[in-house]
C-alpha positions in Angstrom: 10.5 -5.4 0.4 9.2 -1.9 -0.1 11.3 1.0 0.0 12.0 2.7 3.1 8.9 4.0 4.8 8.7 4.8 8.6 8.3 8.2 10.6 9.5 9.2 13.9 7.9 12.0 15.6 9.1 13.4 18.5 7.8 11.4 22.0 5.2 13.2 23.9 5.5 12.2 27.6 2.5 12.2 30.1 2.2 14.7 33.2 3.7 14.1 36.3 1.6 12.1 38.2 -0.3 10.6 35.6 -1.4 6.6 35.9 0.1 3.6 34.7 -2.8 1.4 33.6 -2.3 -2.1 32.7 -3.4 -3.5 30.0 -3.6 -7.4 29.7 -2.9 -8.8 26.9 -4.8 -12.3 27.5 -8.7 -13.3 26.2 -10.6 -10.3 24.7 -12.2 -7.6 26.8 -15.2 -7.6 27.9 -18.2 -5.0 28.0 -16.8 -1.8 29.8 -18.0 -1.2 33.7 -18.6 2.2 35.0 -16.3 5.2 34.6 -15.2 7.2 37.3 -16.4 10.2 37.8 -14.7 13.4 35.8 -13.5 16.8 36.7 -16.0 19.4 35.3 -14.0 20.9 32.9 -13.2 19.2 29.8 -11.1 20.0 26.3 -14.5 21.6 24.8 -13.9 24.7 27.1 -10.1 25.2 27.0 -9.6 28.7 27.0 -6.1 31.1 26.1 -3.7 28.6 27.6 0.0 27.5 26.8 1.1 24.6 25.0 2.5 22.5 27.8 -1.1 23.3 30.1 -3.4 22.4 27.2 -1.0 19.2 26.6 -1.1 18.5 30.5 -5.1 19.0 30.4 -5.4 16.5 27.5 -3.1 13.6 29.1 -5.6 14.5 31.9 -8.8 14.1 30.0 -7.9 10.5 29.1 -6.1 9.2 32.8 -9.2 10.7 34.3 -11.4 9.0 32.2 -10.3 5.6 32.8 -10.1 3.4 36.0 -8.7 0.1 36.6 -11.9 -1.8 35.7 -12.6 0.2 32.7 -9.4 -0.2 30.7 -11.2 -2.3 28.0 -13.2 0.6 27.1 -10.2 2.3 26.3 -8.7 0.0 24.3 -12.1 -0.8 22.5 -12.1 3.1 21.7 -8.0 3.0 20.4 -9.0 -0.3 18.1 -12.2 1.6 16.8 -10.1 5.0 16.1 -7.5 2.6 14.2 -10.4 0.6 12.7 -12.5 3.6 11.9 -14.9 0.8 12.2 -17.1 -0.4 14.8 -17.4 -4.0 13.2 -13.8 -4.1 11.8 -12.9 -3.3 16.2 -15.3 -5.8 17.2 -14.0 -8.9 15.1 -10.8 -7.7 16.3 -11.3 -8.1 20.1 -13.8 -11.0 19.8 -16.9 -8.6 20.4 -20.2 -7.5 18.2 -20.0 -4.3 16.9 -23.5 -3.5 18.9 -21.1 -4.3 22.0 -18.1 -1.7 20.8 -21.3 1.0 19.7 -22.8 0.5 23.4 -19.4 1.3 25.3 -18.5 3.8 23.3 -21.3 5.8 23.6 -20.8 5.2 27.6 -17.7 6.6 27.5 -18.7 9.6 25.6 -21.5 10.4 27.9 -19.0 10.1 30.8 -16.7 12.6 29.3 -19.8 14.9 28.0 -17.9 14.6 24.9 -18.5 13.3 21.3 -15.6 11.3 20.1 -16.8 10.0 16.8 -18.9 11.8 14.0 -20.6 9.2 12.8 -23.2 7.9 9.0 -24.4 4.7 7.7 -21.0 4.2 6.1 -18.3 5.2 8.8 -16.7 6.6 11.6 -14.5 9.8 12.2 -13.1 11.1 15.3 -14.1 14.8 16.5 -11.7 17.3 17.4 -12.0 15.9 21.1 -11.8 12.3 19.9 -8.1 13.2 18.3 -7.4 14.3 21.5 -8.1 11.9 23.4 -6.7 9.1 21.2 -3.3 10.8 21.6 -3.3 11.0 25.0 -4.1 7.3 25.0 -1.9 6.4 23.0 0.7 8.0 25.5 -0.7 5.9 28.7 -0.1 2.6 26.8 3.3 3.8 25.7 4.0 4.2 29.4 2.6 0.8 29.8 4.8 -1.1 27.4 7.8 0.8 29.3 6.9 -0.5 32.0 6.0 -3.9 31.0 9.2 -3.8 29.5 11.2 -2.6 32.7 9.8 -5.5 34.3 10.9 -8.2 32.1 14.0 -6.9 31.7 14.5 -7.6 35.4 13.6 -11.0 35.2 15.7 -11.6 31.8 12.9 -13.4 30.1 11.3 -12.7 27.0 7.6 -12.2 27.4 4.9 -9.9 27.0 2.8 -8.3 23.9 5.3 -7.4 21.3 3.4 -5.3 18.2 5.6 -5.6 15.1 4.9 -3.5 11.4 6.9 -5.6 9.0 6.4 -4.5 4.7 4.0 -6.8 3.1 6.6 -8.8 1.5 7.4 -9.6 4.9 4.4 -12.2 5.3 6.6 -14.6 3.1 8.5 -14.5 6.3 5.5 -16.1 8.3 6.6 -19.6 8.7 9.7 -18.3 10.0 7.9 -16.4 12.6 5.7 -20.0 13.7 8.9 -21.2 14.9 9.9 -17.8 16.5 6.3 -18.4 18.3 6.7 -22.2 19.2 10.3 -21.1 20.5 9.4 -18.2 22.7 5.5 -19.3 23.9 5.5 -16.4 26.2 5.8 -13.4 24.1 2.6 -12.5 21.9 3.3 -11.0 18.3 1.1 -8.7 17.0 2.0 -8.4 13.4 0.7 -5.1 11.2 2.1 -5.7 7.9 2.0 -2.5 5.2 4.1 -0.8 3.0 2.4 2.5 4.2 4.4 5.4 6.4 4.6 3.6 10.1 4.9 6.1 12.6 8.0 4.2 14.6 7.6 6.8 18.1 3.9 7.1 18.5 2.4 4.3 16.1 2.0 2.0 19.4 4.8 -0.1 17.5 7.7 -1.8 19.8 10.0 -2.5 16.7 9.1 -1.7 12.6 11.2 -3.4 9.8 12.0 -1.5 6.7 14.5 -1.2 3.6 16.6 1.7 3.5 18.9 4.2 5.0 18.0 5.4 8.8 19.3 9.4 9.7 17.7 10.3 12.6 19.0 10.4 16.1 15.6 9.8 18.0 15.4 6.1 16.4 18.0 2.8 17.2 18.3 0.6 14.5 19.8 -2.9 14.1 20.8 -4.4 10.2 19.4 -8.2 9.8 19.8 -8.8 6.8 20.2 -8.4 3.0 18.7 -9.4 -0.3 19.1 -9.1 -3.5 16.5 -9.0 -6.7 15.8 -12.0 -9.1 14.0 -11.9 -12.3 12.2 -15.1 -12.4 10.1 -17.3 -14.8 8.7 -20.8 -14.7 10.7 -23.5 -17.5 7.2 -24.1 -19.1 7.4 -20.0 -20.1 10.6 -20.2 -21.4 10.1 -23.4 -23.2 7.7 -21.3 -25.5 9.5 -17.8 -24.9 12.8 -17.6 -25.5 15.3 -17.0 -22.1 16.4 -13.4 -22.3 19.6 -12.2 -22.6 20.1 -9.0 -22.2 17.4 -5.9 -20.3 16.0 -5.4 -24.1 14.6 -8.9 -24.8 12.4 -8.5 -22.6 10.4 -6.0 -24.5 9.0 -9.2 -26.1 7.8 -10.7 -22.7 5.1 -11.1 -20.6 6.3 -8.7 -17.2 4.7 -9.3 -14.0 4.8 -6.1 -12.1 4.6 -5.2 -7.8 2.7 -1.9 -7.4 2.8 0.1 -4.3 0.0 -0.6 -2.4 -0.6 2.9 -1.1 0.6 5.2 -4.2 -0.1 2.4 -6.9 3.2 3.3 -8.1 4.9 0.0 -9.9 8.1 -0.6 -8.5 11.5 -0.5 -11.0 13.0 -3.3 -11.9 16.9 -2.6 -10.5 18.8 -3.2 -13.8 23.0 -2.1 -13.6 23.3 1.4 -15.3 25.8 0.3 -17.3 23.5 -2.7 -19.2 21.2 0.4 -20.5 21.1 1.8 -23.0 18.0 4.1 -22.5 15.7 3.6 -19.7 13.0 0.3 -20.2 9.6 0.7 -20.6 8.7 -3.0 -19.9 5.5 -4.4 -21.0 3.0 -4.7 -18.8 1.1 -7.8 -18.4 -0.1 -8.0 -14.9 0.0 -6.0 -11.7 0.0 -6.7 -8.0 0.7 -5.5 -4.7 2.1 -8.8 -3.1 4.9 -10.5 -3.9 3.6 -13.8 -3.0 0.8 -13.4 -6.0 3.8 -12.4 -8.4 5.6 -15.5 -7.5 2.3 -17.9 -7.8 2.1 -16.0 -11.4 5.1 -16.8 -12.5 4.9 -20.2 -11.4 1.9 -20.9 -13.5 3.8 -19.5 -16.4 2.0 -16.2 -16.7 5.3 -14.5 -17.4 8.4 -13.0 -15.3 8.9 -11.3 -12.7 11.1 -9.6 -10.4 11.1 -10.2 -6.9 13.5 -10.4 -3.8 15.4 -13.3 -4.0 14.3 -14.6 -0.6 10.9 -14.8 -2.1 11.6 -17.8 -4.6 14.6 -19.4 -3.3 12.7 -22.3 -2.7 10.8 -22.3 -6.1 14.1 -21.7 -7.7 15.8 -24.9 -5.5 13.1 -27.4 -6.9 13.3 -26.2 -10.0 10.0 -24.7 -10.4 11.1 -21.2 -11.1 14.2 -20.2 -13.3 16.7 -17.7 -12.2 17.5 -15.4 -15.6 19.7 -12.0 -16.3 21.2 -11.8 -12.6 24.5 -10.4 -14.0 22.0 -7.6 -15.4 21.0 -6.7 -12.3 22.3 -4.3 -9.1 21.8 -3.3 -5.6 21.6 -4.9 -2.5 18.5 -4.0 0.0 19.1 -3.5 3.7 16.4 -4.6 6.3 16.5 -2.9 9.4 15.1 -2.9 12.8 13.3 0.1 13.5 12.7 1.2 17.4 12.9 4.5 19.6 15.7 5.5 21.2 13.7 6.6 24.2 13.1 3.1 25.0 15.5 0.3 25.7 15.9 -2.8 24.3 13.8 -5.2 26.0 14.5 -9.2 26.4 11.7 -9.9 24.0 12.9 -7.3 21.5 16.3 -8.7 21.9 15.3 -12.0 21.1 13.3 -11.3 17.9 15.7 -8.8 16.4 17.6 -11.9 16.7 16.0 -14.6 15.8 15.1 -12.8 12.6 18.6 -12.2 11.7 19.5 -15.6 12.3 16.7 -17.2 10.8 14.8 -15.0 8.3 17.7 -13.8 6.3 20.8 -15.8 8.1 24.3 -15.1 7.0 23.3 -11.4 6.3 22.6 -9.3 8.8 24.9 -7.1 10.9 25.1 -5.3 14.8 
């Protein structure tokens, strides 16, 4: 998994009196209906104010701005900011992007504001659009609250829950089928990056990373453990001599996992004490999933070095070859990732669970 990469930023709370919208999580929206009607002032013409009345005037720029029957268009506008895409928003929602263009557009004559600069190539959001993505983002935080609050009170696990798992988590994929076919009623919404995940105000409802957690705004549950194994297929080895120490494998073919934000290859976690001086391993190919490492290897390309939950079953058949473990040192920790300002719901529960029971069982901790 990558290393630990997550930030929690402080959470920003709407205005008294502000509305709860819901938003359903069912078939995809359709075109957005009218807008009501705004007040005449808008962020453009904020004069000298103080922080907590120009933060009150933004939650009220986007509550304003939305009614009941024209919650699509708001969530068509978060998926486009996200996107920075029209297209990319539409496939997402099941709409053309001439449909996601059109209601953005109404939206932005509604609020006599532009929320997107936008060329032949892309999108950006204005100064305005920031704003108003934030203080969206805010209303659908207050939504999953109280989604959560009411499922809680039933004691069933259900509802939309959006999860950002590290791209070596998709290996964990089949697992999650049978979280699905157990628990029908609870949607997952899976983001999966090694990139920063803002854990307060991403819109996430739990994030899995590797690493040590220190801060006192975030709750965090251990499932699981792993440990590295350097792996190559017998066919390799039958023409390349099996290492035996960190040196030999100077002379090998080295499969490497980059980074997929910084590019930067990821070291292979050999004991201090079986160095000498640090290795400078031979490169031979690079990629940023694990899952294309392991396929590599399998097709005796060379080795490489992987979690071991990633080829225990190549390893079981015999299809992958397990060499210099004793070399190797560290354990990775997986934790559950959610804010501390929200409790943990029934369908959080249950997949915190699930995952430490299923995903990496006989490792995790409370």
């Amino acid at each position: 998994m990558a290393s630990t990469a997550y930030r929690a930023i402080a959470p920003k709370t709407a205005p008294p009196g502000a509305s709860v919208l819901l938003l359903g999580s069912g078939s995809p929206p359709k075109a957005c209906g009218p807008l009501p009607a705004l007040p005449s002032s808008d962020l453009g013409s904020a004069g000298p104010r103080s922080r907590h009345h120009a933060q009150s005037r933004k939650a009220a720029f986007a509550t304003n701005a939305i009614g009941l029957d024209s919650l699509a268009a708001l969530n068509i506008f978060v998926r486009a900011a996200d996107a920075c895409s029209f297209t990319e928003a539409g496939r997402q929602l099941g709409l053309s992007s001439s449909a996601v263009g059109k209601c953005i557009t109404r939206l932005e004559q509604r609020l006599s504001v532009r929320l997107f600069h936008r060329n032949t190539r892309c999108i950006n959001l204005t100064h305005e659009g920031n704003a108003f993505l934030d203080s969206c983002r805010r209303i659908f935080s207050e939504l999953r609250s109280l989604e959560d609050e009411l499922a809680r009170t039933k004691g069933a696990p259900k509802g939309r829950l959006r999860v950002s798992m590290p791209l070596s988590g998709m290996l964990m994929v089949p697992a999650l089928g049978d979280f699905i076919c157990a628990y029908p009623d609870v949607d997952l919404d899976l983001d999966f990056t090694d990139s920063v995940a803002d854990v307060v105000d991403g819109g996430y409802d739990v994030v899995l990373r590797t690493g040590e957690v220190n801060d006192s705004r975030l709750k965090t549950r251990q499932v699981g453990t792993y440990q590295f194994v350097i792996v190559g297929s017998p066919n390799y080895f039958a023409h390349a001599e099996v290492p035996l120490r960190p040196q030999d494998l100077l002379s090998h073919a080295c499969l490497h996992r980059k980074h997929s934000a910084t590019g930067k290859l990821h070291a292979w976690p050999f004991r201090a004490q079986a160095m000498d001086n640090p290795l400078v391993l031979p490169t031979t190919a690079v990629a940023s999933t694990l899952d294309a490492l392991v396929h590599l290897a399998e097709t005796g390309v060379g080795v490489a070095c992987v979690p071991e939950f990633c080829a225990a079953r190549q390893i079981a058949d015999g299809s992958l070859v397990s060499v210099l473990q004793d070399h190797l040192d560290g354990v990775e920790v997986v934790r559950a990732m959610w804010p501390s300002s929200r409790h943990r719901s029934p369908k959080l529960r249950t997949f915190i669970d699930f995952l430490a029971g299923h995903v990496l069982p006989g490792s995790a901790r409370t």
